[in-house]
C-alpha positions in Angstrom: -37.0 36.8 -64.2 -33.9 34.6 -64.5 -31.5 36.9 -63.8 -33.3 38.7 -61.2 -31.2 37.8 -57.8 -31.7 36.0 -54.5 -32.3 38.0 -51.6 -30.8 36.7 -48.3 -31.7 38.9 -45.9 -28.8 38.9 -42.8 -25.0 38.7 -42.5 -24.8 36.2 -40.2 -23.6 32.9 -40.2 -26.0 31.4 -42.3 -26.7 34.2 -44.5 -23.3 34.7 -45.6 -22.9 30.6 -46.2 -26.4 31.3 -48.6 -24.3 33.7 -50.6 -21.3 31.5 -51.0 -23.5 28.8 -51.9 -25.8 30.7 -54.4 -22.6 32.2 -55.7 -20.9 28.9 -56.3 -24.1 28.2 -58.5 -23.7 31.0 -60.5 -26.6 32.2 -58.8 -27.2 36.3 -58.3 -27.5 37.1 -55.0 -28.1 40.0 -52.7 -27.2 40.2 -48.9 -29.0 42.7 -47.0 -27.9 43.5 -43.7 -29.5 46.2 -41.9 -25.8 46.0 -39.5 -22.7 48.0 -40.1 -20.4 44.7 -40.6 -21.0 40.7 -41.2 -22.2 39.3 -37.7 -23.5 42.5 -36.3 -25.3 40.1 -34.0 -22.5 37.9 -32.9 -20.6 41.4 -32.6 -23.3 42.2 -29.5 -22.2 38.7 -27.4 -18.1 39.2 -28.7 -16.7 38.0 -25.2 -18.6 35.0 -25.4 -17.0 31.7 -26.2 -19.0 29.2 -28.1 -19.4 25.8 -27.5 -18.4 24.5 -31.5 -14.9 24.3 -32.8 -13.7 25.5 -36.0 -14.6 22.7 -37.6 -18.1 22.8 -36.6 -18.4 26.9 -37.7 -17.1 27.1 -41.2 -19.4 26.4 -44.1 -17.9 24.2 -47.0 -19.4 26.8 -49.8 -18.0 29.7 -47.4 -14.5 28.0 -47.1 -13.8 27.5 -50.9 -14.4 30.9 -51.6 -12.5 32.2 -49.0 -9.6 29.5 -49.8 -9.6 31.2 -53.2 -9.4 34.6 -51.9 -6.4 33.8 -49.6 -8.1 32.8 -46.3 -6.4 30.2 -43.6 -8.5 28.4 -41.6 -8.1 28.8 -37.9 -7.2 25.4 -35.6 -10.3 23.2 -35.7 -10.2 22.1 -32.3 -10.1 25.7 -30.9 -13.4 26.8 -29.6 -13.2 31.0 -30.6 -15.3 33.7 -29.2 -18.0 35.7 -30.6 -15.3 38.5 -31.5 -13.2 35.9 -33.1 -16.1 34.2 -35.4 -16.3 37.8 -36.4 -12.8 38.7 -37.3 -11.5 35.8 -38.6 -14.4 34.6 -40.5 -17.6 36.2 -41.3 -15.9 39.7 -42.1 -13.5 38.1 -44.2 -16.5 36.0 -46.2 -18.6 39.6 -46.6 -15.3 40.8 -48.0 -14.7 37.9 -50.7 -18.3 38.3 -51.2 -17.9 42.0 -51.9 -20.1 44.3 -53.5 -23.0 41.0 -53.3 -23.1 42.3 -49.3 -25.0 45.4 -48.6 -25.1 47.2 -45.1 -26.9 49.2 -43.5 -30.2 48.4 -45.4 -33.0 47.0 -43.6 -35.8 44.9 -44.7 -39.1 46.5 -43.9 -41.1 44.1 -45.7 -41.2 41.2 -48.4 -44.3 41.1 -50.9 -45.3 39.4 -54.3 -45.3 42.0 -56.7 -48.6 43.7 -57.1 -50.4 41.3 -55.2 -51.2 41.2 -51.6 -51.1 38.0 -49.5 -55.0 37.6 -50.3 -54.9 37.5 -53.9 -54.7 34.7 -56.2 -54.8 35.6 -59.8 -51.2 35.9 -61.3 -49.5 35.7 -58.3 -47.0 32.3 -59.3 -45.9 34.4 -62.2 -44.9 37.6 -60.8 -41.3 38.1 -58.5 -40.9 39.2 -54.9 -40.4 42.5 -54.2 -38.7 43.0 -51.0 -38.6 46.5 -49.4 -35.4 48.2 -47.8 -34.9 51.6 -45.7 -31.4 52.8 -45.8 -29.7 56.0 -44.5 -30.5 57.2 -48.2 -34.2 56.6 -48.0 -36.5 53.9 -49.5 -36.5 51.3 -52.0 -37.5 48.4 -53.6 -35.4 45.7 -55.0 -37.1 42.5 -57.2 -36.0 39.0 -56.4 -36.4 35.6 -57.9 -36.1 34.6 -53.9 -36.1 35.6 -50.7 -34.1 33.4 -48.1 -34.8 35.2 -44.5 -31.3 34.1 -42.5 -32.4 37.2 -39.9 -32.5 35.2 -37.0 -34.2 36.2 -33.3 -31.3 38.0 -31.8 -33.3 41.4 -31.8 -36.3 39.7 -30.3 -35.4 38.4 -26.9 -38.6 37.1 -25.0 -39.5 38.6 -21.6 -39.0 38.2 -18.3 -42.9 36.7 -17.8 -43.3 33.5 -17.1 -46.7 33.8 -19.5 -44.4 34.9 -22.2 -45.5 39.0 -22.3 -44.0 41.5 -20.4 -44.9 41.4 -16.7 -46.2 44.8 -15.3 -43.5 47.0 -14.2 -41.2 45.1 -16.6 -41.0 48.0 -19.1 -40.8 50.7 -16.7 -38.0 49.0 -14.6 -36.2 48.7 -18.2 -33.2 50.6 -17.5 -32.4 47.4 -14.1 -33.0 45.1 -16.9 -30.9 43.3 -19.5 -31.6 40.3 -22.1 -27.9 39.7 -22.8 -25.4 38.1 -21.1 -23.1 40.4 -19.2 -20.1 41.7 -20.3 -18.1 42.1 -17.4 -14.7 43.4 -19.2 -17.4 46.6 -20.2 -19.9 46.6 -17.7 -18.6 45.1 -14.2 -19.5 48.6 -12.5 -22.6 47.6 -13.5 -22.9 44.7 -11.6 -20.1 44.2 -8.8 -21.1 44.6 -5.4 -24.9 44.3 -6.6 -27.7 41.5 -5.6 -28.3 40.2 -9.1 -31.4 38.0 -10.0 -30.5 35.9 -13.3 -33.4 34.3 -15.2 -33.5 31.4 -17.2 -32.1 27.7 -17.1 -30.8 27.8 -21.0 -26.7 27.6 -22.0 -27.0 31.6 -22.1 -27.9 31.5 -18.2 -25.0 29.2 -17.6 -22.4 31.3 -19.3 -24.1 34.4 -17.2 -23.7 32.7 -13.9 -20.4 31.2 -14.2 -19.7 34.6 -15.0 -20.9 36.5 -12.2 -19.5 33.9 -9.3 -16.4 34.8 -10.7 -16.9 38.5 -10.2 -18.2 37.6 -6.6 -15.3 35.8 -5.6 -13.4 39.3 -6.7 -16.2 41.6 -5.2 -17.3 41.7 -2.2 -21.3 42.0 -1.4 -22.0 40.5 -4.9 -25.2 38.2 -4.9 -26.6 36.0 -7.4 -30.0 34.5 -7.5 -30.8 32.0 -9.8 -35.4 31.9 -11.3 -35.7 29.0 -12.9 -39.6 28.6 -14.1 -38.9 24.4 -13.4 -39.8 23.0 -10.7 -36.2 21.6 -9.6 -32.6 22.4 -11.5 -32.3 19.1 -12.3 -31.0 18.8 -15.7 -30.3 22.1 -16.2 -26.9 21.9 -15.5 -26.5 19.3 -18.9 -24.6 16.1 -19.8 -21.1 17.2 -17.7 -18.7 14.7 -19.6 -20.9 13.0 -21.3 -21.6 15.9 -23.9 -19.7 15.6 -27.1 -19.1 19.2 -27.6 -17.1 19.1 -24.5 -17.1 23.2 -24.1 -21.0 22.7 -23.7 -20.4 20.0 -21.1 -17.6 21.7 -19.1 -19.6 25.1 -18.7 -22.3 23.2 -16.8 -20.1 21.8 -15.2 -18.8 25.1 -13.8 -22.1 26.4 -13.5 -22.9 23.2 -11.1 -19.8 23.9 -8.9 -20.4 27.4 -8.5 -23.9 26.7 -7.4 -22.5 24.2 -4.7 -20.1 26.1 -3.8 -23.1 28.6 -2.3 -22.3 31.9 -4.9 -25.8 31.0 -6.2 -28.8 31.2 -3.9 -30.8 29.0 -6.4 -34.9 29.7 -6.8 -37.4 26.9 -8.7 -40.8 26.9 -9.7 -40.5 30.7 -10.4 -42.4 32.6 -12.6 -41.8 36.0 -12.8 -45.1 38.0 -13.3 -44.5 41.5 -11.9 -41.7 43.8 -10.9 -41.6 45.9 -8.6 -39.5 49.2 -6.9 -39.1 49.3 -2.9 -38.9 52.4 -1.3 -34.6 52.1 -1.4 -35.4 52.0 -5.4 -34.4 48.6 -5.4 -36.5 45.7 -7.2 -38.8 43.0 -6.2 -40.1 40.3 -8.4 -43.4 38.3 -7.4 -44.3 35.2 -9.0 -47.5 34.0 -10.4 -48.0 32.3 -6.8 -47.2 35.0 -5.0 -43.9 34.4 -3.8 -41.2 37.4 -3.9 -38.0 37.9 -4.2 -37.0 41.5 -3.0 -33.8 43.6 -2.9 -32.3 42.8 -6.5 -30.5 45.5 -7.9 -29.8 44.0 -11.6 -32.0 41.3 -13.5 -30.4 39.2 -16.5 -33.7 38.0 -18.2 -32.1 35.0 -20.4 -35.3 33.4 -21.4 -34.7 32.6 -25.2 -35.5 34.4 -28.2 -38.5 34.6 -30.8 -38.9 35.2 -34.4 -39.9 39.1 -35.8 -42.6 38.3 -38.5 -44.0 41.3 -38.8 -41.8 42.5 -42.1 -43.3 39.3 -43.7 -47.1 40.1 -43.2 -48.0 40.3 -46.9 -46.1 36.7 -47.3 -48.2 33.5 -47.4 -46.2 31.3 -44.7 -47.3 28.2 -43.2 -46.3 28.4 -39.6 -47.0 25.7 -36.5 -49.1 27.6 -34.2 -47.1 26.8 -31.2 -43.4 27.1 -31.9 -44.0 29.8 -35.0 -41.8 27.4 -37.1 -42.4 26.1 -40.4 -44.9 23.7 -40.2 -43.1 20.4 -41.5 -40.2 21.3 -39.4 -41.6 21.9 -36.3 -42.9 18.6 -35.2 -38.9 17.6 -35.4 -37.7 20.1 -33.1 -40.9 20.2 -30.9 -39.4 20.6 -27.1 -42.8 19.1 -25.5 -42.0 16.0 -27.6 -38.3 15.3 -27.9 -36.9 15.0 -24.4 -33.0 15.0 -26.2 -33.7 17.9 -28.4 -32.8 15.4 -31.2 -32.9 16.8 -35.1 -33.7 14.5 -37.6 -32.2 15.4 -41.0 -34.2 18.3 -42.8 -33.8 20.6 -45.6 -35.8 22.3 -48.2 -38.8 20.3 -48.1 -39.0 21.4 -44.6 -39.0 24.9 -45.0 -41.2 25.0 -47.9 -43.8 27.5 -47.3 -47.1 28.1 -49.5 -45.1 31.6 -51.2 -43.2 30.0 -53.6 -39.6 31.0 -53.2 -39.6 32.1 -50.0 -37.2 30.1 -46.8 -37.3 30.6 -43.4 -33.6 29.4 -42.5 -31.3 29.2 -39.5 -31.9 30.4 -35.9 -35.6 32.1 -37.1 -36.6 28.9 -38.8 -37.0 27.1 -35.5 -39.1 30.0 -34.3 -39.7 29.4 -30.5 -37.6 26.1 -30.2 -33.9 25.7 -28.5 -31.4 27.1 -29.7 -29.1 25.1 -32.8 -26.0 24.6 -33.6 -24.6 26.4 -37.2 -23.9 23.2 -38.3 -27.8 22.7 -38.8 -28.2 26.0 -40.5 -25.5 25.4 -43.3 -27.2 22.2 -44.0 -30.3 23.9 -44.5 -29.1 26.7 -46.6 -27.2 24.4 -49.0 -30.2 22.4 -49.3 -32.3 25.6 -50.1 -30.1 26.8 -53.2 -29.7 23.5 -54.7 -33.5 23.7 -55.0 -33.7 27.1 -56.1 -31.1 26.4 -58.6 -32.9 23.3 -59.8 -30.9 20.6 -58.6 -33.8 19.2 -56.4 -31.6 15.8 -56.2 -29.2 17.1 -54.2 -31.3 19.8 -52.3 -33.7 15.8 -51.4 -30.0 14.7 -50.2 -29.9 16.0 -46.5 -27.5 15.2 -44.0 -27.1 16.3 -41.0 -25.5 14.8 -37.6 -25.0 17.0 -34.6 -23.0 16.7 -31.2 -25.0 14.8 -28.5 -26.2 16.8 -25.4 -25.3 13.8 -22.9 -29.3 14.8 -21.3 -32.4 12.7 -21.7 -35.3 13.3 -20.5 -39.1 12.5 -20.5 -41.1 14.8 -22.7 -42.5 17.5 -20.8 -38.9 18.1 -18.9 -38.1 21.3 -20.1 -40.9 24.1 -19.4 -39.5 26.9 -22.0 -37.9 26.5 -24.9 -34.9 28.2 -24.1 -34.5 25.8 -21.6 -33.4 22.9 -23.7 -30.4 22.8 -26.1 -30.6 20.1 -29.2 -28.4 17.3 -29.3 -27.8 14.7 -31.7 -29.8 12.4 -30.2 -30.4 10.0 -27.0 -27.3 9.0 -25.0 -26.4 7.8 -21.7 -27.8 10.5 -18.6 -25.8 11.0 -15.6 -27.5 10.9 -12.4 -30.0 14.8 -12.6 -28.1 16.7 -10.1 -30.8 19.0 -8.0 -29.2 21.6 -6.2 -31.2 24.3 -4.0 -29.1 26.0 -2.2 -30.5 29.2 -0.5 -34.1 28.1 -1.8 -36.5 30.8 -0.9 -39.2 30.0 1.6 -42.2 28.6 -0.3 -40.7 28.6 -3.6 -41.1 25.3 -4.2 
C-alpha cells in the first residue's frame, strides 16, 4: 500500500499546493479535478480582484517547483484578479505538475475498500477507494489518502433567512444569481434594472460597489441592500485600519456609495418567500412580513456550504453546527469569536475518525467565514508532513493572518457569511450605521 498514491481531490489553490507538497516528499499523488483547467472555480469570479497580494497567494512547495520549471513570480504587493491567480499561477503549477493533474474526472464518492462506513472488522488495514465519473465512464482508483481540497464554491446557500430555499425561490431561478455580477459580460442584465442584493459579507461589498458604478452610468438603475442584521453597522469593516488594505478600501467604497444614496439600504431582513407581481416583476416578504416589491434582479450573496454527500460511506467527525471538523470548529466558531480570529491549526485539527482522510481549505471550515489561502497552505503542508511521517513538523503550525481592523461582541454577526477572519483583535473605528432609504417597518 506504500506506493499506492494520495488523492487530492480539486485544482484549486490548495489542492494544487497538496500536490507540490506531497510531490516534494516523494510522495505519489493524484489530482482529480472534475474542471476543464486548474482553478475552474476561481475561473467563475475572474473579474474579481482579491484582497491578498502575491505574497500572500503563492504556496512555498508550489513556488519551488515552479522556480524549477522556469516560473517568475509576479510583484508581491500587486493584488491580481481571479483571472490573473488563474493565468499566472495555478495553470502554470497544474502544468509543472503534469500528468499527476487529472481533469475532467469527478469524485462521486470516497469509501474504505470493501467496507461500508458501519463496519469494523479489517477496516485500518484496507486503502480508500475513491470513485470517479469521467467523459469515458466509471472508475475506481485506490489511495493510501484522500485530501478533499473541493471547497463550497458549487454550494452557495440560499436566499432564506432559515437557510433553505424560500418558496418561490426555485421557480423565480432564472431573476436569481449567487455570484457576484460580471458587469463586463452581463451589464444588459442588470442596467436600468431595480436590483435587490443580499448579504452583508466581502462578496456583497464587491457586488454593490459594483453596481453604484453602473448606476452612476445608467440611468433608472436601483440597488437595494437585505441585510438579515439588525443595523449595517460593521458591515462595512475596519476602513484603514485593516491590514490587507484592498479589504479595507472596498468597504470603504461600499460605505461611500451607500451615503452617497445609490443604495436604498434594508436591515433586519430575512427573506422567506418570493414572489411575481402581475408586471412579472418580484417581491420579497420577510419572515415578519415586510416586503420589498418591484425588484427585477436578486444577487443572493449569503455564503457558501460544504457538499458531503460524495463522502457518505466516510467516518467523519463533524461539529453539528458549522459542519467543520470538530477540533477545528470551536476556533473559527462566528457565535464565539467576535474578530473572526484563527488560532494556529493543522493536522491534528482535521483529523477525522477514517484514518487518512483531511477535510482542507475553504470546505474544512464548513459553514464559517470565509479564509484567506494563506490558512489553507498551512494546513495542507501540515497534512502531508503527517502522512509522510514527519509528525514533528506536521505538530509545528504556524500561522498568522492580516487583521480585519473589526471587533465585536459575540453574537455580532447573524450568518456566517457575514463575518471575514482576521488575525486577531485590534483597534475598531467608530460602527458606521447607515440607513438610507430604510423601508417602512423594516426595522
Amino acid at each position: 500500500m506504500g506506493e499506492l498514491p494520495v488523492v487530492v481531490v480539486g485544482a484549486g489553490p490548495v489542492g494544487l499546493a497538496a500536490a507540490a507538497h506531497l510531490v516534494e516528499r516523494g510522495v505519489p499523488v493524484l489530482v482529480l479535478e472534475a474542471g476543464d483547467r486548474a482553478g475552474a472555480a476561481v475561473a467563475q469570479w475572474n473579474h474579481v480582484r482579491l484582497f491578498s497580494r502575491w505574497s500572500e497567494l503563492v504556496d512555498p512547495a508550489a513556488e519551488r517547483l515552479l522556480v524549477g520549471a522556469g516560473w517568475t513570480r509576479p510583484a508581491e504587493d500587486t493584488c491580481p484578479t481571479g483571472a490573473d491567480w488563474v493565468g499566472r499561477y495555478l495553470g502554470p503549477l497544474a502544468e509543472a505538475l503534469g500528468e499527476r493533474v487529472r481533469f475532467g474526472a469527478r469524485v462521486a464518492g470516497v469509501a474504505r475498500r470493501g467496507r461500508d462506513r458501519v463496519v469494523d472488522a479489517g477496516r485500518e488495514d484496507e486503502p480508500l477507494t475513491v470513485h470517479v465519473r469521467t467523459a469515458a465512464g466509471e472508475e475506481r482508483v485506490v489511495a493510501r489518502a484522500v485530501i478533499d481540497a473541493s471547497g463550497t464554491w458549487g454550494s452557495p446557500n440560499p436566499l432564506g433567512g432559515d437557510g433553505l430555499p424560500v418558496v418561490g425561490e426555485r421557480a423565480a431561478e432564472a431573476r436569481i444569481s449567487y455570484r457576484v455580477p460580471d458587469l463586463a459580460t452581463d451589464r444588459a442584465r442588470y442596467a436600468g434594472k431595480r436590483i435587490a442584493v443580499a448579504g452583508s459579507g466581502h462578496s456583497a461589498l464587491t457586488a454593490l460597489v459594483a453596481l453604484a458604478g453602473l448606476a452612476e452610468q445608467e440611468p433608472g438603475t436601483k440597488i437595494v441592500w437585505l441585510l438579515r442584521r439588525g443595523a449595517v453597522g460593521t458591515a462595512f469593516g475596519g476602513g484603514d485600519a485593516d491590514q490587507l488594505p484592498a479589504r479595507g478600501a472596498l468597504g470603504l467604497r461600499a460605505r461611500k456609495a451607500a451615503e452617497a444614496g445609490h443604495i436604498e439600504t434594508v436591515t433586519g431582513f430575512r427573506t422567506a418567500a418570493v414572489e411575481r407581481d402581475a408586471d412579472g416583476r418580484l417581491a420579497l416578504e420577510s419572515f415578519d412580513g415586510h416586503r420589498v416589491e418591484g425588484v427585477d434582479e436578486v444577487v443572493a450573496l449569503t455564503g457558501f456550504r460544504p457538499d458531503l454527500s460524495w463522502l457518505s460511506e466516510i467516518r467523519l467527525d463533524l461539529d453539528p453546527v458549522l459542519q467543520a471538523p470538530v477540533r477545528l470548529a470551536p476556533l473559527i466558531d462566528p457565535n464565539v469569536h467576535s474578530c473572526g480570529t484563527v488560532y494556529p491549526h493543522g493536522e491534528s485539527e482535521l483529523r477525522h475518525p477514517e484514518p487518512g482522510v483531511y477535510l482542507v481549505g475553504m470546505k474544512s471550515y464548513g459553514r464559517a467565514p470565509t479564509f484567506l489561502a494563506l490558512t489553507g497552505y498551512e494546513q495542507v503542508r501540515s497534512v502531508v508532513a503527517a502522512i509522510a511521517g514527519d509528525h514533528g513538523s506536521a505538530a509545528r503550525v504556524e500561522l498568522v493572518l492580516p487583521e480585519t481592523g473589526v471587533c465585536g461582541g459575540a453574537g455580532v454577526f447573524d450568518a456566517p457569511e457575514e463575518q471575514e477572519n482576521g488575525g486577531g483583535c485590534c483597534a475598531v473605528p467608530e460602527p458606521v450605521d447607515v440607513a438610507i432609504g430604510l423601508a417602512p417597518g423594516a426595522r
